[in-house]
C-alpha positions, -999 to +999 in steps of 0.1 A: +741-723+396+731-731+359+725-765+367+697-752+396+685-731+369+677-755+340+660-779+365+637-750+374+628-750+337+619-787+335+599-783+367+582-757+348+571-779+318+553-808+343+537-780+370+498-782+363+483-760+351+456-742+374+432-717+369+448-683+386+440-645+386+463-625+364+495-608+379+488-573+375+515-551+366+518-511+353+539-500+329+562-467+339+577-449+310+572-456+268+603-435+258+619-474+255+612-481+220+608-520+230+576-507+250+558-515+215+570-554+217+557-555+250+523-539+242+520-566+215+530-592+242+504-575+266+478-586+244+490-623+235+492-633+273+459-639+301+490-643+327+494-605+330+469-580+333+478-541+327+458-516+354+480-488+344+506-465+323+524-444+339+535-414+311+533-375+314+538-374+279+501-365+257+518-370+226+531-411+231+500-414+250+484-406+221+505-425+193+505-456+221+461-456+225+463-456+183+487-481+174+480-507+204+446-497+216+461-485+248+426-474+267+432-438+276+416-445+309+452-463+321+471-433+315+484-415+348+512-386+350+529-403+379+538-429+401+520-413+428+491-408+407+488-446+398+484-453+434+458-431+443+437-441+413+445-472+400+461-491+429+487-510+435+503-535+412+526-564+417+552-552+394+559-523+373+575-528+338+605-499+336+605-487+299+618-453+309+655-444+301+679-460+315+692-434+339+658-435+355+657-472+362+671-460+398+646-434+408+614-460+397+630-489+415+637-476+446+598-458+445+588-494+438+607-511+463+596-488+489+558-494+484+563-531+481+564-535+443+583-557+419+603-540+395+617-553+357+635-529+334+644-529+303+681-538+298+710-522+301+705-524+342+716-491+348+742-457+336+765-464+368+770-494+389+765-471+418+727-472+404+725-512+402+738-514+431+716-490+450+687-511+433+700-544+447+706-528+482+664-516+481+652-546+472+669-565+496+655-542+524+617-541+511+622-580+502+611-569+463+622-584+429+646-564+408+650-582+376+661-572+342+651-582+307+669-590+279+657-603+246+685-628+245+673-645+275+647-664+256+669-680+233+665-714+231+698-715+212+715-694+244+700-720+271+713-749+249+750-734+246+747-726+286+736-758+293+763-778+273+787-759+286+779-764+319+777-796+313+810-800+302+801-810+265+822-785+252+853-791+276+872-767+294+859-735+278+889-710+268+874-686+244+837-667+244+825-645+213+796-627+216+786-606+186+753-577+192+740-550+172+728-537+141+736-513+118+729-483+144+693-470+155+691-438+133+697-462+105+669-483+118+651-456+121+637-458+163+617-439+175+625-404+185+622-406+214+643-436+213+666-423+196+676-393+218+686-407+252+699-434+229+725-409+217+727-393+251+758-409+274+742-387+307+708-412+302+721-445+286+756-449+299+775-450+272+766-453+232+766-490+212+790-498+242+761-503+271+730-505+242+745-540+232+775-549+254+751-556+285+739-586+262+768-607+262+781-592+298+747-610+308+752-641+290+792-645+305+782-640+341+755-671+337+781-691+320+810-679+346+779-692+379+782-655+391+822-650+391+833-614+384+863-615+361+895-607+363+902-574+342+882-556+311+899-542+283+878-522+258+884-500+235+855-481+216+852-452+188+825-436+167+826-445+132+797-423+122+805-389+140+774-371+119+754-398+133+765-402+167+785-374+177+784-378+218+784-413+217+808-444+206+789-465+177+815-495+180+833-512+209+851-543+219+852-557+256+880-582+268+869-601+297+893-619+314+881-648+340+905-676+357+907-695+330+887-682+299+885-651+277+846-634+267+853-610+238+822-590+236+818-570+203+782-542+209+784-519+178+760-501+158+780-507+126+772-545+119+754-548+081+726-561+096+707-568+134+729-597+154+730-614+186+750-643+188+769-659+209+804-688+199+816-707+226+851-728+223+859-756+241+889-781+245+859-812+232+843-789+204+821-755+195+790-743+198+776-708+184+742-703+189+733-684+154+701-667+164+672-676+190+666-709+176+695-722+158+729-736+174+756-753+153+782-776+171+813-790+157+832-823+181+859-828+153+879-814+125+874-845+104+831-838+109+811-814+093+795-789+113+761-798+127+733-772+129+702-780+153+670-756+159+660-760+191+625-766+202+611-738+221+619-730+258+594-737+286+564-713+288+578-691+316+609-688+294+595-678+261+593-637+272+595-615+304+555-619+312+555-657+311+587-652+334+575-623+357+540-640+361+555-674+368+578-659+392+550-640+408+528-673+413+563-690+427+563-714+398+595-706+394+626-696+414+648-672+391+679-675+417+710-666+394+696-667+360+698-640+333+673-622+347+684-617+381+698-591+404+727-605+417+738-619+377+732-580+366+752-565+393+782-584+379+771-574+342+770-541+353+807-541+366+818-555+333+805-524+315+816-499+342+848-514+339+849-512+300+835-478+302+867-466+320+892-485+307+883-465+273+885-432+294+916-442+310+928-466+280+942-493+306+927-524+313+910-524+346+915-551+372+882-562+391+875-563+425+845-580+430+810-559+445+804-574+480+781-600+479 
């Protein structure tokens, strides 16, 4: 599976390049407080072309049209509304909260339209998986985008793993956070379905966790693991009262062990990702930077990586490549069938805190 995927990435660097009409996508929601990265990506790309944005409220729509010249003339209520006056796009790009990812993708699916949301997947993996099911029956994408999928350090680690640089790998740690999003200071609207468990799950637990779930079921080619054990706690109670700020998620496979740490308490923003072998380690530090190690007698060796293939570098390259068939997507990071699993990692870990046992997997029916 990840050796399918990384040829699809070389194929991608020696495809020429042809003149082509920009895939034209609407954007549903701006409660996401990553909709302001992908307004400033919106403006950076001629693959993607915006026709509409799809947001009740006056008052974003407003703050959206000042700080990234948003033309009020895209603005619509509803989906409905887009149709009837805008038309149809290929894709829509979910920025809603999370719990809603359901209710837009199965809208989408039914007319015939892409969907990519913004990570986590969904609250409940009855929700991914009643997105998967659509999909299939209105032959539309369902993808999901995370940041971390256009690490060049990740793709290197995935690759020499896959590979077998690194040996038989026995031990995964996956580190993502930051010191919490009040902290940060997010948005407000952000912020409150952040701290909401009804619309985003759970608290640091699904905000980060679905990161290195994502990342595990690539390296694992698809496999569902054995058991999750997780435990989880708030830390800051005046902060986050409803929701935990801290967790830690076992996942057990065959013959390795992911540890995934999501928490809101880190000193500073993280995402990375150490990967032990029986040849060596490999941690990739941050999007660019990987340090391996073969040997105790060698000094560890830290590489930047050169930059990923255009279609690789952030979810329009991706979506509009994918769109124009220039690449495949089967199995990757992004994909439906890869998040399904993710999503069963952090139900899982989700009950075994509530129950506090771990909780043996049976894998979702293909």
């Amino acid at each position: 599976m990840i050796a399918k995927w990384f040829a699809t990435m070389v194929l991608a660097t020696v495809m020429t390049a042809v003149a082509q009409q920009p895939v034209t996508v609407a954007v549903v929601g701006l409660e996401h407080g990553h909709a302001a990265g992908l307004f400033q990506r919106l403006a950076m790309t001629h693959n993607v072309k915006l026709i509409a944005v799809v947001e009740p409220d006056k008052t974003l729509q407003q703050e959206y049209t000042a700080k990234f010249h948003v033309e009020p003339s895209l603005y619509v209520d509803s989906l409905d509304a887009m149709l009837a006056s805008k038309g149809k796009p290929q894709a829509v790009l979910i920025y809603t909260s999370p719990v809603r990812h359901r209710e837009v993708t199965l809208w989408a699916a039914k007319h015939g339209i892409d969907a990519m949301m913004e990570k986590p997947f969904a609250t409940t993996l009855a929700d991914a998986i009643a997105m998967r099911d659509a999909g299939r029956r209105y032959g539309t994408k369902v993808l999901v985008n995370y940041e971390t999928s256009w690490y060049s350090s990740n793709a290197k680690v995935l690759k020499d793993v896959a590979d077998g640089k690194l040996g038989d790998v026995y031990k995964v740690v996956v580190h993502d956070g930051h010191n919490g999003p009040a902290e940060i200071h997010v948005q407000p609207e952000f912020l409150k379905w952040l701290t909401d468990p009804a619309k985003n799950g759970a608290g640091a637990m699904f905000d980060f966790g679905c990161y290195g779930a994502d990342l595990m079921t690539v390296m694992m080619h698809g496999e569902a693991p054995i058991s999750v054990t997780a435990v989880a706690q708030t830390n800051k109670p005046g902060e986050y009262p409803k929701v935990d700020d801290d967790a830690t998620i076992i996942v057990r496979y065959p013959h390795t062990q992911a540890v995934l740490m999501p928490s809101w308490d880190w000193p500073f923003a993280r995402k990375d990702m150490e990967a032990y072998g029986s040849k060596g380690l490999e941690i990739a530090v941050d999007p660019t930077t990987v340090t391996s190690r073969f040997s105790a007698r060698e000094k560890p060796e830290t590489v930047e990586e050169p930059k990923l293939p255009l279609a690789y570098t952030d979810s329009l390259e991706y979506l509009a490549a994918l769109e124009r068939g220039e690449i495949k997507g089967d199995h990757d990071l992004t994909a439906t069938d890869t998040n399904i699993v993710a999503m069963q990692i952090l139900d899982a870990a989700k009950r075994s805190v509530e129950e506090k046992r771990t909780v043996m997997i049976t894998p979702v029916p293909k």
